[in-house]
DRENGUMAR-795496 format. One line per 10 residues: number of its first residue (from 0); their letters; for each residue x, y, z of N, C-alpha, C. Coordinates in Angstrom, 3 decimals, decimal comma. Atoms other than C-alpha are relative to their C-alpha. Last residue first. Example, Ala and Ser with C-alpha at 12.3 -4.5 7.8 and 13.67 -1.06 7.14 Angstrom:
2
1	SA	-0,820 -1,190 -0,060 13,670 -1,060 7,140 -0,770 1,090 0,730 | 0,890 -1,190 0,000 12,300 -4,500 7,800 0,900 1,200 0,000
END
This chain:
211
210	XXXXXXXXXX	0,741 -1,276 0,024 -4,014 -199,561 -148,769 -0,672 0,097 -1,619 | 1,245 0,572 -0,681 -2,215 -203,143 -147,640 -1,051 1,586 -0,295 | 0,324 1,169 0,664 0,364 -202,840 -150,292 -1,278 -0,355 0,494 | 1,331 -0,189 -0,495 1,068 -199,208 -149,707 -0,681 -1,448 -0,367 | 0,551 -0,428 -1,009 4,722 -198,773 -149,826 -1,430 0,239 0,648 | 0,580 -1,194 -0,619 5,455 -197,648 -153,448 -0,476 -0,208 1,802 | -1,491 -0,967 0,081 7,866 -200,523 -154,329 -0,729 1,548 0,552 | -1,114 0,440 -0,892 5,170 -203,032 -152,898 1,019 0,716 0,058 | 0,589 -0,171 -1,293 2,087 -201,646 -154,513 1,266 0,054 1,206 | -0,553 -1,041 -0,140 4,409 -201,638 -157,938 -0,806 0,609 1,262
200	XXXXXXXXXX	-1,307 -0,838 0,015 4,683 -204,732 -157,497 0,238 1,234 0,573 | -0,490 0,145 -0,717 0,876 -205,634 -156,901 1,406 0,355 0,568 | 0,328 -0,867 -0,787 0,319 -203,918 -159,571 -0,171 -0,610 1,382 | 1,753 -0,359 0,123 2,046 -205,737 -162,113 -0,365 0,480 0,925 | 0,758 0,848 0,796 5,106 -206,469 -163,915 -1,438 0,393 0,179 | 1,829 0,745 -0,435 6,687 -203,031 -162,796 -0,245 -1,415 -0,889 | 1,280 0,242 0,775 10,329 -202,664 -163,505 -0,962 -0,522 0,801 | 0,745 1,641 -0,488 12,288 -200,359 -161,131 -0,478 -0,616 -0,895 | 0,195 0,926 1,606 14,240 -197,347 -163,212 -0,049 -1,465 0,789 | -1,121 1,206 -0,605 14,245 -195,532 -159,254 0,177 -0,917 -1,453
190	XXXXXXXXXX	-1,692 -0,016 0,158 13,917 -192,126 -161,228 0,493 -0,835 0,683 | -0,947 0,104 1,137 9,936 -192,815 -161,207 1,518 0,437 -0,501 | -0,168 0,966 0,688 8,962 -193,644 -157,966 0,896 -0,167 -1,076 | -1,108 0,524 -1,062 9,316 -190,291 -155,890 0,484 -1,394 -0,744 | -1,048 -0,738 0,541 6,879 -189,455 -158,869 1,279 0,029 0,577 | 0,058 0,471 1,368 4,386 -192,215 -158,457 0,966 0,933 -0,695 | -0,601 0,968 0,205 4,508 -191,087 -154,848 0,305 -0,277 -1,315 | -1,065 0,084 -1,164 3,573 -187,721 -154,969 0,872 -1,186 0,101 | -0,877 -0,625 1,327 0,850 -188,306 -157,928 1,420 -0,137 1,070 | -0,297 0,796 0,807 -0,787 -190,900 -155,248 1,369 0,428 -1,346
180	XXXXXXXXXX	-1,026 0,871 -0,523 -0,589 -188,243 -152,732 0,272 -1,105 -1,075 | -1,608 -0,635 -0,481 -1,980 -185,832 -154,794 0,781 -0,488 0,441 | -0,593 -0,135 0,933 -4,924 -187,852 -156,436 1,410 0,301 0,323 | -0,779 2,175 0,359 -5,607 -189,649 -152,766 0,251 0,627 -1,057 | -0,732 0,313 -0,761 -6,374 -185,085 -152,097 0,614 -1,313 0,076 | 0,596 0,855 -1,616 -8,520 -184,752 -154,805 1,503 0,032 0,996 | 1,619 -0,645 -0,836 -8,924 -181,893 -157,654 -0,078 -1,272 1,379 | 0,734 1,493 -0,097 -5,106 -182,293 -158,785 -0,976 0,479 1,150 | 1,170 -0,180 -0,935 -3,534 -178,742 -160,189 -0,451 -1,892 -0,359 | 1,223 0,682 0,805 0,005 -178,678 -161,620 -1,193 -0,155 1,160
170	XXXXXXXXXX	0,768 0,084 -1,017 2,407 -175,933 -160,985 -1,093 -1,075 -0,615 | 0,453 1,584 0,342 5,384 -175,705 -163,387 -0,884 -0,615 1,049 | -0,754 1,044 1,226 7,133 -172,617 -161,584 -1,145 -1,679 -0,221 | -0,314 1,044 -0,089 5,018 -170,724 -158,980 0,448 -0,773 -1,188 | 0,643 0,983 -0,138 5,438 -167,268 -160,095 0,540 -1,438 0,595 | -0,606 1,286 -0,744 6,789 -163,856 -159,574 -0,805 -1,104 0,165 | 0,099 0,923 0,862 5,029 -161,644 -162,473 1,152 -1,212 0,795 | 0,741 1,020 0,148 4,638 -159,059 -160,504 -0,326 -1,295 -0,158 | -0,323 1,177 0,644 7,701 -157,004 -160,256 -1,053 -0,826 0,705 | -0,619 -0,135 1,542 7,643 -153,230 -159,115 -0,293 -1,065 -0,901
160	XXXXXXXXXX	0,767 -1,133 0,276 5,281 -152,731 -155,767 0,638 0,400 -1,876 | 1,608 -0,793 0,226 5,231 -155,577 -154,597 0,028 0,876 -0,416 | 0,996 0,292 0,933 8,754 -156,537 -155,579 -0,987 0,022 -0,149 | -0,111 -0,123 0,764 10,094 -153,852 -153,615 -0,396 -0,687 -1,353 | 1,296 -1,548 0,058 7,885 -154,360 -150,444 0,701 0,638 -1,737 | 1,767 0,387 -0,056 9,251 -157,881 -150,374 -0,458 1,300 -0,456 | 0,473 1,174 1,230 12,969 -156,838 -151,253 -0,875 -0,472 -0,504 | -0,013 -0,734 0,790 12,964 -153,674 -148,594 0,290 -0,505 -1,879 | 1,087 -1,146 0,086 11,556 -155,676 -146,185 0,063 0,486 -1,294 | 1,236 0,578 1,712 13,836 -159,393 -146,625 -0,836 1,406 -0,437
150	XXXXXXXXXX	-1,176 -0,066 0,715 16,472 -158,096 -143,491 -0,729 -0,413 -1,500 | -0,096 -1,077 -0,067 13,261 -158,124 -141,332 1,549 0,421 -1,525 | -1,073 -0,206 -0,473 12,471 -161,616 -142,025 0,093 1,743 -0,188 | -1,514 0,306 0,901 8,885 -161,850 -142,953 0,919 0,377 0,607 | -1,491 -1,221 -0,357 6,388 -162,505 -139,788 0,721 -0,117 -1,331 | -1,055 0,349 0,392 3,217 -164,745 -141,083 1,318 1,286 0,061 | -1,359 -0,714 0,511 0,345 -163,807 -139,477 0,731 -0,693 -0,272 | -1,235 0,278 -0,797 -3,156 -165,326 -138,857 1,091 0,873 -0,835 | -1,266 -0,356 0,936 -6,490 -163,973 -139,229 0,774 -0,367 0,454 | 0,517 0,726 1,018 -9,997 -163,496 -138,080 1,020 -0,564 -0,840
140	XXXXXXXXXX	0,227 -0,450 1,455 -9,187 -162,780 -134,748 -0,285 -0,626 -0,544 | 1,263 -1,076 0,095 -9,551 -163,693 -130,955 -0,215 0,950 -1,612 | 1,408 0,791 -0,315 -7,538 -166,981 -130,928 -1,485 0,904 -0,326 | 0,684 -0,565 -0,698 -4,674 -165,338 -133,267 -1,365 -0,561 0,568 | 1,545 0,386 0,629 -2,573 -167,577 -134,744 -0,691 0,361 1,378 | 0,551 -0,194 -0,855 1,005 -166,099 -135,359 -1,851 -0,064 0,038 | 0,992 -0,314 0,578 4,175 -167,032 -137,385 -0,771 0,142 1,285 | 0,792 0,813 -1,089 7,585 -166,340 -136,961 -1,302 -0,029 -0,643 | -0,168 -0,132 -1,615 10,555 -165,520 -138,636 -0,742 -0,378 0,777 | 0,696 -0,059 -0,738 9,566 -165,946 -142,582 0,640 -0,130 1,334
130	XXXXXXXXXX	1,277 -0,821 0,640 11,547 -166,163 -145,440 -0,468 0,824 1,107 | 1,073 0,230 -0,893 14,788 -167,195 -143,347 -1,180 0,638 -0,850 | 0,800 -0,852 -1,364 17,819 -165,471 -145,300 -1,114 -1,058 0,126 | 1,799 0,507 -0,245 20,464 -166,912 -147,597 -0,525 0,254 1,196 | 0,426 -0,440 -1,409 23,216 -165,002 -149,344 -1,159 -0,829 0,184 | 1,202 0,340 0,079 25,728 -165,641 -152,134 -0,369 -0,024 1,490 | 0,608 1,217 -0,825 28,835 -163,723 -152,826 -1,933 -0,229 -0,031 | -1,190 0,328 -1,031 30,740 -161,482 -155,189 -0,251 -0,802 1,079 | -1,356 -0,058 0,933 28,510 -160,561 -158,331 0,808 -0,963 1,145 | -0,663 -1,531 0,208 25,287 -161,067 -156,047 1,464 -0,292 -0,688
120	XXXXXXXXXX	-1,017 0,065 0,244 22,884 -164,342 -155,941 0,719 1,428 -0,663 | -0,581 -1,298 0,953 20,503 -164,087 -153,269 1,487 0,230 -0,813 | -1,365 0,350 0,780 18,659 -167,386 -152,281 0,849 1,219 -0,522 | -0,269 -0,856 1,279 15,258 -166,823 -150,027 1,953 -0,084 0,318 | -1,377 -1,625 -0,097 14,807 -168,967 -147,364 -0,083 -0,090 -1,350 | -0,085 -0,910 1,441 11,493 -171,695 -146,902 0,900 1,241 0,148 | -0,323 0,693 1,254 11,067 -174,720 -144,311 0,391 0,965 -1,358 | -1,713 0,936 0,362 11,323 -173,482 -140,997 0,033 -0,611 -1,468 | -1,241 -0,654 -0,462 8,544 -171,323 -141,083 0,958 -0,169 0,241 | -0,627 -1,369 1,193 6,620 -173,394 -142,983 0,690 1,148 0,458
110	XXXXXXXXXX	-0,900 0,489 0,655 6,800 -176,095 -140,526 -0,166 1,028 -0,745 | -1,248 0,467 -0,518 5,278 -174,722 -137,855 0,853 -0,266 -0,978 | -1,147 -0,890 -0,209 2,672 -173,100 -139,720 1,124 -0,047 0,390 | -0,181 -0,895 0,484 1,411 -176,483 -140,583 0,772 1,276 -0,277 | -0,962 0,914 0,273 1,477 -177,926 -137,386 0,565 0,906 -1,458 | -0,986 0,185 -0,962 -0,386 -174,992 -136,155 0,895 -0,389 -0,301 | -0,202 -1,360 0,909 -2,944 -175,442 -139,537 1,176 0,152 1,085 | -0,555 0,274 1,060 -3,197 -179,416 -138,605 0,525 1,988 -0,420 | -1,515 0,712 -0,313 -3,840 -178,989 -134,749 0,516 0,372 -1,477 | -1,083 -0,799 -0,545 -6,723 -176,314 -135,695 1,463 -0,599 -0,015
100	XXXXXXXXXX	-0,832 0,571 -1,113 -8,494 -178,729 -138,357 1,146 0,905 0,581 | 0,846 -0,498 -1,134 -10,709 -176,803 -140,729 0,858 -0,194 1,338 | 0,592 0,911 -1,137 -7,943 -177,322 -143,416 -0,355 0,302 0,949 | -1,001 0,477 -0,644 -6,109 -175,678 -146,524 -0,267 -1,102 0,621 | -0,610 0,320 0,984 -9,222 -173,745 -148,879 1,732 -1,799 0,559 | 0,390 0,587 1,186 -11,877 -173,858 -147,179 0,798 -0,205 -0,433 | 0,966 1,178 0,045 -10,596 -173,532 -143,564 -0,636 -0,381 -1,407 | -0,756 0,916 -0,720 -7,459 -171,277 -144,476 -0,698 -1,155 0,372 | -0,341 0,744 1,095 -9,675 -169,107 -146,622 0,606 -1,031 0,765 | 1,222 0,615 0,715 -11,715 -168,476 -143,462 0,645 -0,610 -1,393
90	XXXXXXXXXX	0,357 1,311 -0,185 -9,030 -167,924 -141,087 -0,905 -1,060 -1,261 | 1,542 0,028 -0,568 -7,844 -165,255 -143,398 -0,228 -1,489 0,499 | 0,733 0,686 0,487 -4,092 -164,417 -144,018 -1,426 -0,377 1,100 | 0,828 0,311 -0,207 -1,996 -161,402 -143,270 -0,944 -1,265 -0,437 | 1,043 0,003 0,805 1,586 -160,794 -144,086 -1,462 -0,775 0,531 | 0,336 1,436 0,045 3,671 -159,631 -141,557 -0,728 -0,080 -1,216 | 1,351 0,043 1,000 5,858 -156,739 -141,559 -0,434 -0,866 0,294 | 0,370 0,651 0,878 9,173 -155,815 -139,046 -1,520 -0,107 -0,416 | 0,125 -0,181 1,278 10,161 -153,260 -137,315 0,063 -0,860 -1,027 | -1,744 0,133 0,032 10,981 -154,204 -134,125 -0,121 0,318 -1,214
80	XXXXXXXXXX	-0,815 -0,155 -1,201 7,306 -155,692 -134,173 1,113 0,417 -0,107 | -0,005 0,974 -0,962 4,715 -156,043 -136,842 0,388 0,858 0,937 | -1,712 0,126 -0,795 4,009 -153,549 -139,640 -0,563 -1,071 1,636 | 0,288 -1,016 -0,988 1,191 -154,828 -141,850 0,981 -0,237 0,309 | -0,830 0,772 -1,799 2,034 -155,474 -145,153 -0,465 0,618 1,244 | -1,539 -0,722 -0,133 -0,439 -154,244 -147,867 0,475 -0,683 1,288 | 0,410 -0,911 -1,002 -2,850 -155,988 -149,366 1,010 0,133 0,342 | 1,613 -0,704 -0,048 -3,494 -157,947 -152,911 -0,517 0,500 1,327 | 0,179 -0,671 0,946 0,059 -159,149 -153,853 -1,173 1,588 0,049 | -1,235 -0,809 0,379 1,738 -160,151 -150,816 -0,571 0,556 -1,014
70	XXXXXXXXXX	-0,297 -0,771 -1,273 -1,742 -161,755 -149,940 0,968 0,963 -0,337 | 0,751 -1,308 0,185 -1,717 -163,754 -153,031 -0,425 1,104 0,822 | -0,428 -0,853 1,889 1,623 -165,011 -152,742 -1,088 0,977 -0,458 | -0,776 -0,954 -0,244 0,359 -166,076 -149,020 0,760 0,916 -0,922 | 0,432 -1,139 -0,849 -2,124 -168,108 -149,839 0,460 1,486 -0,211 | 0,987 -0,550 1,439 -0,417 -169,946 -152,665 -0,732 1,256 0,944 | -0,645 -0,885 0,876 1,760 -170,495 -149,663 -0,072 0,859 -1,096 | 0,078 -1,298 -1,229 -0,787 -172,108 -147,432 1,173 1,296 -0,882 | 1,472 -1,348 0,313 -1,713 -173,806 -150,289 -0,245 1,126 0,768 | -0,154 -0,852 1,096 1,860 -175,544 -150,872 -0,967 0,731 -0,116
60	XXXXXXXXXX	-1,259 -1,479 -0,086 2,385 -175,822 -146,868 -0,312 0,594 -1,058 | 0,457 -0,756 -1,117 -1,018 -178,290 -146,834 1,036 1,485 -0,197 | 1,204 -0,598 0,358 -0,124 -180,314 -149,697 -0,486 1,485 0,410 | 1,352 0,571 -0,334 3,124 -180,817 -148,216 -0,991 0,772 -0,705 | 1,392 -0,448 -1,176 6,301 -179,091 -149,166 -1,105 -0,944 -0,089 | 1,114 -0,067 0,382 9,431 -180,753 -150,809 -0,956 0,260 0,960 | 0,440 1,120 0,525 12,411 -180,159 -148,817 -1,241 -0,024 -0,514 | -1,103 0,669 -0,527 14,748 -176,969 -147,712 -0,291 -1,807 -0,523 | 0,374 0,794 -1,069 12,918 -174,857 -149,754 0,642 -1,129 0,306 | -0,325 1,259 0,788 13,731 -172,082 -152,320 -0,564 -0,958 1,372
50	XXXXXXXXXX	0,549 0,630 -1,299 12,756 -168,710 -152,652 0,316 -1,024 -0,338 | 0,595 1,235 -0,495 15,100 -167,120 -155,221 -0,574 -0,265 1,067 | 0,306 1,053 -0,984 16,584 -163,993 -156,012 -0,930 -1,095 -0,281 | 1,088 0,885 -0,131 18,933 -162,452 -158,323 -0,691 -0,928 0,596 | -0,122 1,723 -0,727 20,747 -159,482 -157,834 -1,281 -0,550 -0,215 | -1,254 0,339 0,477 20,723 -155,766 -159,019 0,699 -1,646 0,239 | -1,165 -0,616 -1,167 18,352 -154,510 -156,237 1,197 -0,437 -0,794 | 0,328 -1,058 -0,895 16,075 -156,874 -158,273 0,889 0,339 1,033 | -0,784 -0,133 -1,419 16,675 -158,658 -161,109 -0,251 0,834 0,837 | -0,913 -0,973 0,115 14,137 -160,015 -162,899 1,145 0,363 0,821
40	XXXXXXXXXX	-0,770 0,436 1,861 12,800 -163,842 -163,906 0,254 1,726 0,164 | -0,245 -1,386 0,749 12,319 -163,828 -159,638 0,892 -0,440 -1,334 | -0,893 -0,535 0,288 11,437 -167,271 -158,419 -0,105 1,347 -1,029 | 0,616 -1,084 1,295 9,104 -169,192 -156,548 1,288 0,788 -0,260 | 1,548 0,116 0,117 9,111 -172,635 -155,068 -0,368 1,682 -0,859 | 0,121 -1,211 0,566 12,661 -173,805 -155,928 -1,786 0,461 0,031 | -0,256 -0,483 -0,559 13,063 -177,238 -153,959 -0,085 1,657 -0,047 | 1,226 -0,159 -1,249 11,662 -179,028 -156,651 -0,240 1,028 1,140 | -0,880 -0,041 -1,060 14,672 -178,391 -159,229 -1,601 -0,251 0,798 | -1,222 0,903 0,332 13,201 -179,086 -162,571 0,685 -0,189 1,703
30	XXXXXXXXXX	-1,139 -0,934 1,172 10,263 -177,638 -160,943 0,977 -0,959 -0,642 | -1,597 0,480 0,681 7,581 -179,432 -159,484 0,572 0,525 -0,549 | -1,290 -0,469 0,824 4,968 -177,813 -157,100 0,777 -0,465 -0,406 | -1,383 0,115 0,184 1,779 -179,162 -156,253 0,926 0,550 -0,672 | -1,393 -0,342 0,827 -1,490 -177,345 -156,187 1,151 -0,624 0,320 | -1,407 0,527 -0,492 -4,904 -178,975 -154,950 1,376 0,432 -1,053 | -0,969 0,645 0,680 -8,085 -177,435 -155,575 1,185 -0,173 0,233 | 0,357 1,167 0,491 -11,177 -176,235 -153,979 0,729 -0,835 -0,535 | 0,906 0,186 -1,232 -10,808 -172,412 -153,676 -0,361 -1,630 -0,455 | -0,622 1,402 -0,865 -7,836 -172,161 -155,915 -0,567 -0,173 0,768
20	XXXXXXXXXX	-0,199 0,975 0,865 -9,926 -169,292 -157,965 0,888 -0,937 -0,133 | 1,141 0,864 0,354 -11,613 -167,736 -154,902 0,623 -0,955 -1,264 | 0,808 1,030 -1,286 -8,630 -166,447 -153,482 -0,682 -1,182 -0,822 | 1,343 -0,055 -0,343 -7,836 -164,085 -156,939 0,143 -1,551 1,145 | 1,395 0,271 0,850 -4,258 -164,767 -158,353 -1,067 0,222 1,595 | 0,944 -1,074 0,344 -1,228 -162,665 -157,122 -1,431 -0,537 -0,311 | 0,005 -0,717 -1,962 1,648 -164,309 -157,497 -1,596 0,814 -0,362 | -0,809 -1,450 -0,410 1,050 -166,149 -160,895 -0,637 0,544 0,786 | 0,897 -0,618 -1,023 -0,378 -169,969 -161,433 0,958 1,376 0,074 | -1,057 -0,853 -0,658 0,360 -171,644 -164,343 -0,436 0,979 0,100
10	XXXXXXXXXX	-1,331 0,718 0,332 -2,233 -174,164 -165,084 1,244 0,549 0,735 | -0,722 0,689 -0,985 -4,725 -172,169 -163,944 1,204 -0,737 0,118 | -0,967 -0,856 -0,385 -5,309 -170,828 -167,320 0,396 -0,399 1,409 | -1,276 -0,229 0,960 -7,098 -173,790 -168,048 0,975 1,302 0,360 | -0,856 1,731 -0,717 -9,424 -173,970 -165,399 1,358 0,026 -0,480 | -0,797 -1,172 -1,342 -10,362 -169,954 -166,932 0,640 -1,344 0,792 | -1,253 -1,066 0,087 -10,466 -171,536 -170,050 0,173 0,787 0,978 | -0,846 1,229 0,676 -13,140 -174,461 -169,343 1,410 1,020 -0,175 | -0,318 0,598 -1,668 -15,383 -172,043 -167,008 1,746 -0,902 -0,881 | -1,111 -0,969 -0,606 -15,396 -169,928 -170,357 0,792 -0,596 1,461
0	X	-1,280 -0,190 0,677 -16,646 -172,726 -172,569 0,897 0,952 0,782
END
């Protein structure tokens, strides 16, 4: 009964959760807006921010991110370069939890560093910054980096240390990888108002007829 309510609380996921309890499981993100992957319900510095993303993330980006939420939560920044932070992540969660495959984590980082700016909306204008600047995969460590934007420091290190409760919005967990992609499609699907007769059809409007 307890395994059954701690699954359950998974549901919705907040910054910060324990490694081990997305060890094995697949998170997608839908919001009303998709593009919104985590968001501040305070204000901070007097303004309200947003992370947001330029296009729906991959399997792969959304766990590397779950990663990295709990990281920001549960160690401290290291300082980089020029004065900037990184946040730390472990090869080892990165192979259980993401993918063993070097090319794929590379690729990976690649794109999540181009894919995610924070939104800042202030009385008198709006601002958008680069989450992340660079990333870095160390051959001789245990660990890779994620650079935050230097101009982000005193925002990151302020909601660590004030405002918790930054979450992934409307997060749903699928235990297979063909579940995720299948959900993925079947949701790209539904706002074309196609009719299905039968599954062959809807093989054909989804793009996988021979799969």
């Amino acid at each position: 009964m307890k395994d059954d309510k701690s699954k359950k609380s998974l549901g919705q996921i907040v910054y910060g959760i324990p490694i081990e309890e997305i060890e094995g499981l697949s998170y997608i993100n839908f919001n009303v807006d998709p593009k919104i992957m985590i968001k501040t319900n305070v204000r901070v510095h007097n303004k309200y921010v947003e992370s947001r993303t330029k296009r729906e993330l991959s399997v792969h980006e959304t766990r590397f991110l779950l990663l990295v939420m709990s990281a920001l939560q549960n160690q401290e920044l290291t300082p980089f370069e020029a004065g900037c932070y990184a946040v730390k992540i472990s090869k080892k969660a990165i192979s259980e939890i993401i993918t063993d495959n070097h090319a794929k984590v590379l690729d990976t980082l690649g794109k999540l560093i181009d894919s995610i700016y924070v939104f800042e909306k202030l009385d008198d204008e709006d601002r958008f910054h680069a989450f992340f600047i660079s990333a870095v995969y160390y051959h001789k460590r245990d660990y890779v980096c994620l650079v935050i934007n230097p101009l982000l420091n005193s925002l990151v290190i302020n909601t660590k240390e004030n405002y918790t409760r930054i979450k992934l919005q409307h997060t749903y967990k699928l235990r297979r990888q063909h579940s995720t992609k299948l959900y993925l499609m079947l949701k790209r699907f539904a706002d074309t108002l196609y009719r299905i007769d039968n599954l062959e059809d809807l093989k054909e409007k989804l793009g996988c007829r021979d799969k």
